[in-house]
Every structure is written in structure tokens, then in C-alpha cells.
LOMI-93292 format. One record per residue (C-alpha): residue number from 1; z, y, x. Coordinates in steps of 0.25 Angstrom, whole numbers, padded with zeros to 4 digits. Example, Ala and Ser with C-alpha at 12.3 -4.5 7.8 and 13.67 -1.06 7.14 Angstrom:
// residues 2
+-----+-------+-------+-------+
! seq !    zz !    yy !    xx !
+-----+-------+-------+-------+
!   1 !  0031 ! -0018 !  0049 !
!   2 !  0029 ! -0004 !  0055 !
+-----+-------+-------+-------+
//
This chain:
// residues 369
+-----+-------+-------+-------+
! seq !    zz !    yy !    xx !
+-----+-------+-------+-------+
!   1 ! -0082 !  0034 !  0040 !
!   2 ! -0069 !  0032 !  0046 !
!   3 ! -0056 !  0034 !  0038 !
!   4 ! -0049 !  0040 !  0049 !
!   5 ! -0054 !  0051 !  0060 !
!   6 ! -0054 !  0046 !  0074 !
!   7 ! -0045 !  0053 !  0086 !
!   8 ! -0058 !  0057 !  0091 !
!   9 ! -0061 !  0064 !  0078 !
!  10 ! -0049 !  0072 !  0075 !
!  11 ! -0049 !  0077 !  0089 !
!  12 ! -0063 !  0082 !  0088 !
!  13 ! -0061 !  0088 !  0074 !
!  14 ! -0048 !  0095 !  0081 !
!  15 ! -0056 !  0101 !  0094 !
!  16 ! -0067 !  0106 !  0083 !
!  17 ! -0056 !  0113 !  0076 !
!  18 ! -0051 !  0120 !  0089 !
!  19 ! -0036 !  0113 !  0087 !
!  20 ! -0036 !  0106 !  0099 !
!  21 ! -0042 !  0107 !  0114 !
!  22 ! -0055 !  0098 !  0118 !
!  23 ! -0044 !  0091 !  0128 !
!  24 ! -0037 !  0083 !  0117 !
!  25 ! -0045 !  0071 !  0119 !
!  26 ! -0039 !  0067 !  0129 !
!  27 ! -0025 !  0071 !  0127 !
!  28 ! -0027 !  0064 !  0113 !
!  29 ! -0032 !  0050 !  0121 !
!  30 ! -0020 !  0050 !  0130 !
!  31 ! -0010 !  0051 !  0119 !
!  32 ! -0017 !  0041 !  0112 !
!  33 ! -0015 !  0033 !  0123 !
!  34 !  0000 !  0036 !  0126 !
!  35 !  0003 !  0030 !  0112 !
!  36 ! -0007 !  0017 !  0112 !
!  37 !  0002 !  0014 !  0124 !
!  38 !  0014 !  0018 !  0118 !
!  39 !  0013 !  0011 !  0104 !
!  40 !  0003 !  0000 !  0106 !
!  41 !  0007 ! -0006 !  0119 !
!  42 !  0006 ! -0019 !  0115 !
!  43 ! -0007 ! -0027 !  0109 !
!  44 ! -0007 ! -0028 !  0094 !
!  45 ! -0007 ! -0043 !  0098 !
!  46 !  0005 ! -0042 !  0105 !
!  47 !  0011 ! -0036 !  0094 !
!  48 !  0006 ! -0046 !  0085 !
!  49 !  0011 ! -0058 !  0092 !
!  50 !  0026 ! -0049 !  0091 !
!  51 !  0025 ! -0050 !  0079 !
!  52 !  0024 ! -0063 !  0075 !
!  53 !  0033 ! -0067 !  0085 !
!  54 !  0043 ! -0057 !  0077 !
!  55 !  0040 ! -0064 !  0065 !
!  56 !  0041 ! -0077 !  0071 !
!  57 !  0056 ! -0074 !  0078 !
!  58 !  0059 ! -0070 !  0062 !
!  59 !  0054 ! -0083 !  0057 !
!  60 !  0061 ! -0090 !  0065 !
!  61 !  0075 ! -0085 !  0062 !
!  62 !  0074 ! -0085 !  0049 !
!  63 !  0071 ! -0099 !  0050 !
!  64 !  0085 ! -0101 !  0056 !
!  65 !  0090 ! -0096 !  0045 !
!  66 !  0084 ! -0104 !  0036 !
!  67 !  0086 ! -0116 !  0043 !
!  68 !  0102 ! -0113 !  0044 !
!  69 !  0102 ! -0112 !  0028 !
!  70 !  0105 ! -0098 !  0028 !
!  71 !  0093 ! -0097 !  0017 !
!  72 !  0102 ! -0106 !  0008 !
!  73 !  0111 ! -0095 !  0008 !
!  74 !  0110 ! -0085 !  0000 !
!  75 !  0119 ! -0073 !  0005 !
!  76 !  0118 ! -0076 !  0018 !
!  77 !  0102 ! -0075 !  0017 !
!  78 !  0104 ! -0061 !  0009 !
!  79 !  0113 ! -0057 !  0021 !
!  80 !  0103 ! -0061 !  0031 !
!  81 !  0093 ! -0056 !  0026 !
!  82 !  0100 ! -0043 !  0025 !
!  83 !  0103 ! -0042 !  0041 !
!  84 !  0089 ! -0047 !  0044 !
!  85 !  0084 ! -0035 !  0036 !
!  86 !  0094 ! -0024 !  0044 !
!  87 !  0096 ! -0030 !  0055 !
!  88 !  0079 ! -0029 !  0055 !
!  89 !  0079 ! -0015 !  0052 !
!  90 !  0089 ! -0011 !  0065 !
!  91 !  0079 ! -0022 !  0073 !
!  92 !  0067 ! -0012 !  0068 !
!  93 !  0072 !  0001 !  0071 !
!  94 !  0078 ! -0004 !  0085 !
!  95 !  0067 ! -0010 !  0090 !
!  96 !  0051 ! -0007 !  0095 !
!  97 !  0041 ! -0017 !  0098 !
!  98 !  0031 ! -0028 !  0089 !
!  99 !  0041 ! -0039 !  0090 !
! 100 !  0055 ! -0033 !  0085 !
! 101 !  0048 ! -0023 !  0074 !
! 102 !  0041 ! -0037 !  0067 !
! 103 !  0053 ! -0044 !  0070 !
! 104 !  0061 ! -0033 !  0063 !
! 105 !  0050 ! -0034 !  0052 !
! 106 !  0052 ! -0048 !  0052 !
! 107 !  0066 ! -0048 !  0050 !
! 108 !  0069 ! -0038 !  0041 !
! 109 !  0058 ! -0046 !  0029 !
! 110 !  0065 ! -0058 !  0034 !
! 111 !  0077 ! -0051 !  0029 !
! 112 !  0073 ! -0044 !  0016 !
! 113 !  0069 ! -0057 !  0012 !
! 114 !  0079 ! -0066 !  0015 !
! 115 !  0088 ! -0056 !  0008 !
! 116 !  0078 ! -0056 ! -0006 !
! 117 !  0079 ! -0070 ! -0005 !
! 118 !  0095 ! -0070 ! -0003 !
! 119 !  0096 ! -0063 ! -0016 !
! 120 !  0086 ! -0071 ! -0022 !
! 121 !  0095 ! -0084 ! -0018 !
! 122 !  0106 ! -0076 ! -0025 !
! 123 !  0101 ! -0076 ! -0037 !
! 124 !  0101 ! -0062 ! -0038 !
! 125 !  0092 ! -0056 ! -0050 !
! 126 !  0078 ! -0050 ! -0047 !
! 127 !  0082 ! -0036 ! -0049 !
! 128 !  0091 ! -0037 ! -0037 !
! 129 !  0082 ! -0044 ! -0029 !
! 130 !  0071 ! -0036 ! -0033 !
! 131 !  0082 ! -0022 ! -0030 !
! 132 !  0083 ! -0027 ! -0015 !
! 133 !  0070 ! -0029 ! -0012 !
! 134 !  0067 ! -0015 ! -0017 !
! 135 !  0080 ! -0010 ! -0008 !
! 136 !  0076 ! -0017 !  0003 !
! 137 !  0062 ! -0012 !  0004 !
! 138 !  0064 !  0002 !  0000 !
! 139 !  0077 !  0000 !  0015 !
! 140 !  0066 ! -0006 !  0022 !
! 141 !  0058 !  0005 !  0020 !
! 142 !  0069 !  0016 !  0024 !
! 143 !  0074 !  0009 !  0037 !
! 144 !  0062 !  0000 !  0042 !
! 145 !  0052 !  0006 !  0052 !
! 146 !  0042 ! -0004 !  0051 !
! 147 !  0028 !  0000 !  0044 !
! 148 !  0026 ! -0014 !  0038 !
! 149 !  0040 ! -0015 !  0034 !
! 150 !  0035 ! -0002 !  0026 !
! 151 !  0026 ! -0009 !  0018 !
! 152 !  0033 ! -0022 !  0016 !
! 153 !  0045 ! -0015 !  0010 !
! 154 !  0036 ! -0006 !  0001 !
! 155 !  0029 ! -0018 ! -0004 !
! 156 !  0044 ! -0025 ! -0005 !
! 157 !  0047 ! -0012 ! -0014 !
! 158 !  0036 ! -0011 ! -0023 !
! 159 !  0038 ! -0027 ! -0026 !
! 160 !  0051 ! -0023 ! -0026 !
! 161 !  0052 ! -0014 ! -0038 !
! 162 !  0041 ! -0020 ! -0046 !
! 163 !  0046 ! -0033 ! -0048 !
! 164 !  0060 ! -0025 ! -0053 !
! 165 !  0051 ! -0016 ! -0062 !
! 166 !  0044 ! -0031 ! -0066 !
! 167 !  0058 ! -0036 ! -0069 !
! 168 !  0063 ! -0023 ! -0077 !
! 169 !  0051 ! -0018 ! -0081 !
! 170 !  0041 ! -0030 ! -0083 !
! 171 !  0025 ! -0027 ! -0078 !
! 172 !  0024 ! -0012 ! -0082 !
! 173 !  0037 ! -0008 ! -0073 !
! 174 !  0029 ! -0015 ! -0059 !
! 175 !  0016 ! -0008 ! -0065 !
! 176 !  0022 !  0008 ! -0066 !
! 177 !  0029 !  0003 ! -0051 !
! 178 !  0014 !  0000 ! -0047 !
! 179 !  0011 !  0015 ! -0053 !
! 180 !  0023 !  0021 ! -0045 !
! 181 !  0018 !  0014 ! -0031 !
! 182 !  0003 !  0017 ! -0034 !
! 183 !  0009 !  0032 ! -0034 !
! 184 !  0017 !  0031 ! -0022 !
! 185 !  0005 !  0026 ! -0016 !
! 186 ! -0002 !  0037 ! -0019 !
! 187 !  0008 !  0047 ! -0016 !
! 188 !  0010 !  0043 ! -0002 !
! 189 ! -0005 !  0042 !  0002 !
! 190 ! -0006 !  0056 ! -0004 !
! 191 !  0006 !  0061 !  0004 !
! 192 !  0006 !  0053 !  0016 !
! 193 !  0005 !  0063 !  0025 !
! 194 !  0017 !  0071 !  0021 !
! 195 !  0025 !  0057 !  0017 !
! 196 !  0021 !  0053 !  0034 !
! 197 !  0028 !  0063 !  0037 !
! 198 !  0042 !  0062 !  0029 !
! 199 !  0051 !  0052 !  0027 !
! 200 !  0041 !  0041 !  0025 !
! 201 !  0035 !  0043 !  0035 !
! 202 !  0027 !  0030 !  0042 !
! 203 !  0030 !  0023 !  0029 !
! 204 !  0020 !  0030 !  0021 !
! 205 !  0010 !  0021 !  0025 !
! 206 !  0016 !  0006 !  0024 !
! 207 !  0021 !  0012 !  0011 !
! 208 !  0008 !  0017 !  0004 !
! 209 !  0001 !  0004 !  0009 !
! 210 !  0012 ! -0004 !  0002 !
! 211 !  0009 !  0003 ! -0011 !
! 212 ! -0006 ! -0001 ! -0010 !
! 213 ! -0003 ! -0015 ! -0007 !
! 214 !  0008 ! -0017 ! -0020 !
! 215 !  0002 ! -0008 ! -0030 !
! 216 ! -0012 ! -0014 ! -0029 !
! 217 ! -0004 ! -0027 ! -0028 !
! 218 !  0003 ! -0028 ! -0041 !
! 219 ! -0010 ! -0022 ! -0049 !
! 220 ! -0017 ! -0034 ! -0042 !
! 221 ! -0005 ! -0044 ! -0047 !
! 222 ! -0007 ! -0035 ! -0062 !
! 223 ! -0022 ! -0038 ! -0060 !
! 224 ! -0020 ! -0054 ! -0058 !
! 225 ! -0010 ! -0055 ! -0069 !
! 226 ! -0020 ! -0049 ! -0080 !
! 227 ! -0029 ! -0058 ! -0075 !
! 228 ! -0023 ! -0071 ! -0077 !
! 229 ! -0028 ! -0074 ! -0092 !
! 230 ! -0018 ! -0085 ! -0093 !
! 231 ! -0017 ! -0091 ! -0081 !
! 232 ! -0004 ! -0085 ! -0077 !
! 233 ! -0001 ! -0090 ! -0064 !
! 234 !  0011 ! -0078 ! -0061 !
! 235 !  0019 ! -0072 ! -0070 !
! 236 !  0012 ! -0062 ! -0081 !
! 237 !  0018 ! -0051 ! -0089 !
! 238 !  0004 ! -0043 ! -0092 !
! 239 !  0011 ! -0040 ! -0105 !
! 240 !  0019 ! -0030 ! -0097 !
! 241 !  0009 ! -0024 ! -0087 !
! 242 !  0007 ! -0009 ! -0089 !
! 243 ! -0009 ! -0007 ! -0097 !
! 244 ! -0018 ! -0009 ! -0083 !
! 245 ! -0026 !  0003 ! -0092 !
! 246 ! -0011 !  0012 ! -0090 !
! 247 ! -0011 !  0007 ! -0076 !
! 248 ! -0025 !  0011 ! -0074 !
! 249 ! -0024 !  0025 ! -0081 !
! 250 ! -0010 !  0027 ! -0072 !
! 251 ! -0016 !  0024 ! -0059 !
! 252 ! -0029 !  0033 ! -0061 !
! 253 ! -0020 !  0045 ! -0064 !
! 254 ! -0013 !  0042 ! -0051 !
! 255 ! -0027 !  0039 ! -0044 !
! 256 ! -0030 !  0052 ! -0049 !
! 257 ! -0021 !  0060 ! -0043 !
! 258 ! -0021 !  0055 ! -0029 !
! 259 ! -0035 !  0059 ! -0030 !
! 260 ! -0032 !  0073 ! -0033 !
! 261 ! -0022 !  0074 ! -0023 !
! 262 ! -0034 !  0068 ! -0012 !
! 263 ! -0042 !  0081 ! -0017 !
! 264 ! -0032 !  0090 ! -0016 !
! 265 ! -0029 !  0085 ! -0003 !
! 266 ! -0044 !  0088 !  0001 !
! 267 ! -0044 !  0100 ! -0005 !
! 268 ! -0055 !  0093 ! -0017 !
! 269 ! -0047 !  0096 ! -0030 !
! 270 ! -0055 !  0106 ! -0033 !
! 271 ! -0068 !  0100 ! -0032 !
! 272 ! -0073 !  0096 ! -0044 !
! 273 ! -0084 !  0087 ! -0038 !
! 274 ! -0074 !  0078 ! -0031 !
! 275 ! -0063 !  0074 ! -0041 !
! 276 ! -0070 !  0075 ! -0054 !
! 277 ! -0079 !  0064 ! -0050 !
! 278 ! -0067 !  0056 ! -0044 !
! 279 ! -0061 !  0059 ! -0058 !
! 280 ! -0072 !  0054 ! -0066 !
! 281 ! -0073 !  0041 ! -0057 !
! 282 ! -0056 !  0039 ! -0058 !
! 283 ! -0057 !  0038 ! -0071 !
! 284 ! -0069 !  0030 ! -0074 !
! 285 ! -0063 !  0020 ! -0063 !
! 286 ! -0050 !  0022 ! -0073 !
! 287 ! -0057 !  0017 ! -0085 !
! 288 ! -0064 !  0006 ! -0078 !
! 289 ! -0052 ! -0001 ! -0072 !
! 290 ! -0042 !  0001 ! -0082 !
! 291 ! -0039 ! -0014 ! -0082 !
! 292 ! -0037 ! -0013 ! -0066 !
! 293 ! -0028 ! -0001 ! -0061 !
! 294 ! -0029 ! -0008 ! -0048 !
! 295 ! -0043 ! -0002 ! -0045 !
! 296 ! -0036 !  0012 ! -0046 !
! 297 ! -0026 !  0008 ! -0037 !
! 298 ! -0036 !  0002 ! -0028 !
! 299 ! -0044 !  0017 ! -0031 !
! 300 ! -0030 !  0025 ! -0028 !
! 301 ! -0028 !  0017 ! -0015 !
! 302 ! -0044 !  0021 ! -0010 !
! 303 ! -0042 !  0034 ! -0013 !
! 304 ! -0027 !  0035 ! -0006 !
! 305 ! -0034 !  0026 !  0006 !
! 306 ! -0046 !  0036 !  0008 !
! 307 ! -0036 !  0048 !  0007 !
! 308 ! -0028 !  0042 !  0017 !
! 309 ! -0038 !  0037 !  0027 !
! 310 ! -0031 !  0023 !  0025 !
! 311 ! -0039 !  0011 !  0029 !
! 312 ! -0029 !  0004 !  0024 !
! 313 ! -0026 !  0008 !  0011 !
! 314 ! -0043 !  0010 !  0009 !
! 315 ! -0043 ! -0006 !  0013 !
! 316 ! -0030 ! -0009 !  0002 !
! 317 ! -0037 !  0001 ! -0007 !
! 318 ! -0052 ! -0009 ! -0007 !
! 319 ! -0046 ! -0022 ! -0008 !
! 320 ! -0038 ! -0018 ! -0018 !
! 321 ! -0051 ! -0012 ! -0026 !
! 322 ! -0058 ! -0023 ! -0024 !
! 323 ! -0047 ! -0035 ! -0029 !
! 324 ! -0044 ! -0025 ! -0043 !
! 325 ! -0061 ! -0022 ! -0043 !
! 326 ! -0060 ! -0040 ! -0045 !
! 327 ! -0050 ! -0039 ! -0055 !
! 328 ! -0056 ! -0028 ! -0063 !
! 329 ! -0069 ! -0037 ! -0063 !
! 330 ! -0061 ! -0049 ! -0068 !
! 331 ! -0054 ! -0038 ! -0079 !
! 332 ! -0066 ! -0035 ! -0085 !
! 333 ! -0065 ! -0042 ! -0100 !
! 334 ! -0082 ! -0040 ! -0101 !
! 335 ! -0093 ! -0051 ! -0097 !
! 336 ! -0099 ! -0052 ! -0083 !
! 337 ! -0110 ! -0043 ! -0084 !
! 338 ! -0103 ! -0033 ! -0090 !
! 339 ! -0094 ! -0034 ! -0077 !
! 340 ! -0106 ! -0032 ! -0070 !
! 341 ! -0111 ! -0021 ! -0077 !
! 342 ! -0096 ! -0015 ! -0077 !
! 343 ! -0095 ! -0017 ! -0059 !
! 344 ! -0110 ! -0011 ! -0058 !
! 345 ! -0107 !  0000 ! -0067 !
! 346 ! -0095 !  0004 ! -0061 !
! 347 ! -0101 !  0003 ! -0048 !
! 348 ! -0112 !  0014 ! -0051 !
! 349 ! -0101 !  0022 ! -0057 !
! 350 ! -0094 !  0022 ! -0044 !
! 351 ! -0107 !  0023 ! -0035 !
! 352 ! -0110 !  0036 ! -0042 !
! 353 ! -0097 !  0042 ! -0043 !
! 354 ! -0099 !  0039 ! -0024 !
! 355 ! -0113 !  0045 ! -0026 !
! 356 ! -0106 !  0057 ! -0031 !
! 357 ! -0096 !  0060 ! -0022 !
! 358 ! -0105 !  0057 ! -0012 !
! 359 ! -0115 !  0068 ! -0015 !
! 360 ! -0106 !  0079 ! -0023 !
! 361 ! -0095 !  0078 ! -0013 !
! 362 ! -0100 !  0078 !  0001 !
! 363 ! -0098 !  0094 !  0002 !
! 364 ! -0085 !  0093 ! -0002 !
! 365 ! -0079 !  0082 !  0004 !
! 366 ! -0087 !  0087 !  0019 !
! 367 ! -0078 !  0101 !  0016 !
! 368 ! -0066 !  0092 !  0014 !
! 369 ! -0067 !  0085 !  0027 !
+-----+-------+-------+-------+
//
């Protein structure tokens, strides 16, 4: 079944409604083709091939200016990288076409960069370093019409203010900034159609898609970390993490909620036969994977992802379910073939809970739709 309705659909579901006239086929296929000529003029190839040449023409200048010393300097490098950062904001919003918007790209995380690494070079503390990264992304987000830019400077933030909560705060501080970006998450699947149509605007989506990259992220960098045994290849401070069971508990509730705001967006709150075996299968998955709070958040991104209709995030959502399904494996403190008998028995559990939906809810998802 496809995620999204096709054109053809919506039109026909539209006539069968009586909202519009049986000639808006084709009035429907010739603005179509108005805006495929107007915004896809060139071949993707072509666009390709721009930008990389973009890249390229950045590459090389900035390799004039390491080849003249300027990298030796410190304040001078902070300044460059300052202009290159506005000077590639008025390039941006000045300019149309492949070339000049990766070009602009190109420029401006040249020019964050280079300006980090001047303050680096200056031997300024971590905090401050860590302060502009997080002023710079939040700018970038405010004044840079770019869609990858977007998520770029989202994921520059939440690094951002998790390694200054690491550096205040310790382990505990980056895990309660994890739980405030897994709610943001949440919130703006939930509310994307009203948020579209604000101030965010087209940044709803490189935003949320950010979130399910660095949440997911740093529960995977937690999962390695408690892993190690010993063999501590990376800096360790288990001693300050947040319990994984709190974490666990925290990220339930939260899945919990989102689930009820699906309902109530259907219309299936009141349905007793929908959300108490959804309940019940919540929180055995809660008691299951207490060790793991990344298979929730994995569990919170499918159900966003299937809310939304997102390929994307349903495609995020699996990978990650699959990497913290491993490491919940590899967790269990039992033999092998309890493991075994642990994985089949979940896997029953869960085969049922599908054969119940599947039977006790087809009226009512068929009056949903």
C-alpha cells in the first residue's frame, strides 16, 4: 500500500465528492506541466555536475588561503571566516540556480568552520567555542534559505548544547537535552501542519529530520559506551549517565502521548479496542527494553513516520530499530538460549498483538479512512 495517494487519486476521490467538475484532469495536468518546466528545467545531472563544480570553486579558494598562511593566523582566520559566513548568506538570498545556492552552501560551512577553528587557535575556553557554534547555527537557521543548511545547523545546535550541558552538567545534562529533542521531535510531526504554515515554515521538515538523526545518534554513542567492558577506546563517564531504565520510563511516557494525540487526530480515542491493546503492548515493550531507550525512540520515530506519511523518517525509524534491536541482544546478561527463547518469545508477543489489530480493527480503521 503506498504511503502517499497519487494525483490521480485525489482527483478521483474529489469528482466522487461532487467538489470539483469531471474537467479537472486536464486542467490539473497542464499546471503540472507549467511548474515541471518552471522549476526542474535542468536535468538532475546537470544540477549535479553544479554542484560540485560549487564545491570545487570553494576548495580551491580556500586552498589559497592556506597556501598564503593565512591559517597560521589566528584572527585573521576568525575574521575570514566571518565574511565567508555573511558574505554567503547575501550570495544565497541574491542569487537562483544549482551553482551559486551550493556555492553559497559551500561558502558559508567553509566559513563557520574556519571561524570555530580561529577561536580554537585562540585558545578560547570550550564554553565559548561551544556558545558560537550554538549562536551561529541557531543565525544560520534565522537568515539561510537553504533546506540542507536547515538540517546542518540543527544538527550543529543539538552538538552544540550537548557538549555545553556535557561540560556543565556531565553525562545526565546531554541525556535530559536528548529528552528535550525527542520531544521537540515529537511536537513538530504532531503539529506540522499548523507549524508549515507559520513562521517555520519550510523548516519543519530538515528540522524534525535533524532530531531523528541526533537523538537516535547519541543513544547509539550511549549504547557503545556501555558496552565497552574495559576496553575504552573513547572517553567514558557511565558513572554519570541518567539510569537507561529512567530514560526508558521517560521516553514511553512520551511515546504514549504521541499516540494519543494520533487517536485523537483520527477521531480513535474513544475506541477502547484500539488504544488499550496499543497500551498493553507499550508497555510490555517498556519492560522488555529498559536497558535500551533507543528502541523506543526508534518505536516513537515509526509511529510519527507512519502518521506523517514519511518515507523518510519510516526508513530512519527501521535502521535505527534494527542497530538498538543488535544491541539489545548483545545487553542481555543471560546465556544463549535463553537469548533465543527471550527473541522467539518476544516475537509471538508481538505477532499476536498484529493478529489482533488485524482482526478486531478493521471496522474501525475502514470508518476512519
Amino acid at each position: 500500500m503506498a504511503l502517499r495517494p497519487t494525483i490521480q487519486d485525489v482527483l478521483a476521490g474529489l469528482k466522487a465528492e461532487g467538489h470539483v467538475d469531471a474537467e479537472v484532469d486536464a486542467r490539473a495536468r497542464t499546471a503540472l506541466e507549467i511548474r515541471q518546466k518552471t522549476l526542474g528545467a535542468s536535468p538532475w545531472f546537470v544540477k549535479a555536475l553544479a554542484g560540485a563544480g560549487a564545491w570545487m570553486s570553494a576548495a580551491f579558494l580556500l586552498s589559497f588561503f592556506a597556501c598564503v598562511g593565512l591559517w597560521k593566523e589566528e584572527v585573521a582566520l576568525t575574521g575570514l571566516g566571518l565574511v565567508l559566513a555573511v558574505a554567503s548568506v547575501f550570495l544565497r538570498r541574491n542569487t537562483q540556480g544549482a551553482f551559486m545556492e551550493q556555492l553559497a552552501l559551500a561558502f558559508c560551512l567553509a566559513g563557520v568552520g574556519s571561524f570555530l577553528m580561529g577561536l580554537g587557535q585562540m585558545d578560547q575556553s570550550t564554553l565559548t567555542i561551544e556558545f558560537a557554534g550554538m549562536v551561529a547555527s541557531l543565525a544560520l537557521l534565522v537568515v539561510f534559505p537553504d533546506l540542507i543548511l536547515y538540517f546542518l545547523a540543527t544538527v550543529g545546535l543539538c552538538v552544540s548544547v550537548g557538549a555545553m550541558a556535557l561540560e556543565l552538567v556531565g553525562g545526565a545534562g546531554v541525556d535530559a537535552w536528548m529528552l528535550v529533542c525527542a520531544a521537540a521531535l515529537a511536537g513538530l510531526l504532531l503539529f506540522e501542519p499548523r507549524l508549515r504554515r507559520g513562521q517555520l515554515g519550510a523548516r519543519v521538515g530538515p528540522i524534525a529530520f535533524a532530531l531523528a538523526c541526533a537523538v537516535p545518534g547519541w543513544l547509539l554513542f550511549r549504547s557503545f559506551e556501555n558496552s565497552q567492558e574495559g576496553f575504552h577506546y573513547i572517553f567514558r563517564f557511565e558513572s554519570e549517565f541518567v539510569p537507561s531504565a529512567y530514560l526508558s520510563i521517560l521516553l514511553a511516557l512520551l511515546a504514549g502521548v504521541t499516540g494519543w494525540r494520533v487517536l485523537r487526530e483520527l477521531s480513535l480515542e474513544r475506541e477502547k479496542r484500539v488504544w488499550i491493546p496499543a497500551v498493553c503492548a507499550l508497555v510490555l515493550l517498556t519492560v522488555m527494553t529498559l536497558n535500551t531507550p533507543g528502541v523506543l525512540v526508534a518505536v516513537l520515530m515509526l509511529t510519527l513516520g507512519f502518521h506523517r506519511r514519511s518515507r523518510v523518517m519510516l526508513g530512519l525509524a527501521v535502521a535505527f530499530l534494527l542497530t538498538f534491536g543488535a544491541y539489545y541482544y548483545y545487553d542481555l546478561r543471560i546465556t544463549l538460549l535463553a537469548k533465543a527463547l527471550a527473541l522467539v518469545g518476544s516475537g509471538l508477543v508481538l505477532l499476536g498483538v498484529r493478529q489482533f489489530f488485524l482482526r478486531r480493527e478493521a471496522a474501525v480503521l475502514a470508518e476512519a479512512r
